[in-house]
N, C-alpha and C positions, 0 to 999 in steps of 0.2 A: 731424760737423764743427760746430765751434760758429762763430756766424757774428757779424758785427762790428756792435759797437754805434755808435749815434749817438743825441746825445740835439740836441733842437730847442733853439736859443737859449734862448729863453722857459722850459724847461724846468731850464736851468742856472742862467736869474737867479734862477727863485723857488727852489730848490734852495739857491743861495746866499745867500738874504735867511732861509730855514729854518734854516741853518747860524747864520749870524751871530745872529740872535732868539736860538736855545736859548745858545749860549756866552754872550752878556750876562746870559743868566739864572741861570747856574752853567758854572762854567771845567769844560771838558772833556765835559758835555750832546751841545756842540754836532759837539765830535769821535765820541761815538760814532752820532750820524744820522750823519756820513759811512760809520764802518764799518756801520751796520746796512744802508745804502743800497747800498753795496759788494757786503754778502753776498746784496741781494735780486737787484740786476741782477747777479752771477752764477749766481744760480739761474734767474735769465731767459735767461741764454747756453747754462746749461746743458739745461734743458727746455722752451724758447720756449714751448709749446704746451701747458705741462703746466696753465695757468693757465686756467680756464673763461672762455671771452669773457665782457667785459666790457660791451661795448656792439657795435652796427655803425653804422661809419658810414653816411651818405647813399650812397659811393660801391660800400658792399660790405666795407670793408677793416671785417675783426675786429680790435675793440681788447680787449684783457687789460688787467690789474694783478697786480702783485705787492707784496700787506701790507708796508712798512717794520717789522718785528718791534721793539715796543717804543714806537712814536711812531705820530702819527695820520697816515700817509701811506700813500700807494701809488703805484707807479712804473707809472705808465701808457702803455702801449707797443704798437707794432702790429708783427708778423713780417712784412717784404717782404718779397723774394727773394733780396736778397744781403746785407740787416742784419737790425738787431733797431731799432724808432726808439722812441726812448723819445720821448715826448709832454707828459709833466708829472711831476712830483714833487708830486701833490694831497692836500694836505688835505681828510682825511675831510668837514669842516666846511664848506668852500670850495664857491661854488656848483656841481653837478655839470656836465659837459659842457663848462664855461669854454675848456677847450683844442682842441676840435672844428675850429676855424679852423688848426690849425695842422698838419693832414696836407694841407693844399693850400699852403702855406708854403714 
């Protein structure tokens, strides 16, 4: 059973501020971070678990990522019990942990 995503606000803006930066920089960049981001979080729907935690939170909750193939991100995301929450679209470069605030969100 593949289980339903939800990504957290915050996680959509900077996602969309990622998009729009590569397209200014060459038309069509920034279309394909959409499809590589497509193909990571369905590889997240499809094997939630296959990604070696990433971190744990304070509360317990495993967080994962999954490499954006091609660009310096990763879709960082925790399995609840009835989704998949993606957490950030982070930049390798971006300070680490920045999005930690937003499983109690």
């Amino acid at each position: 059973m593949t289980l339903a995503q939800r990504e957290h606000p915050e996680a959509v803006g900077e996602f969309d501020a990622a998009v729009r930066w590569y397209e200014a920089q060459e038309s069509g960049i920034g279309l394909a971070l959409i499809e590589r981001a497509r193909q990571a979080r369905q590889e997240i729907a499809d094997w939630p678990n296959a990604a070696p935690p990433f971190t744990t939170a304070d509360d317990g909750t495993v967080i994962r990522s999954k490499v954006v193939r091609g660009y310096p991100y990763r879709v960082v995301y925790a399995v609840e019990s009835d989704a998949i929450l993606i957490l950030a679209y982070a930049h390798e470069r971006r300070e680490p942990g920045y999005w930690v605030h937003r499983l109690s969100d």
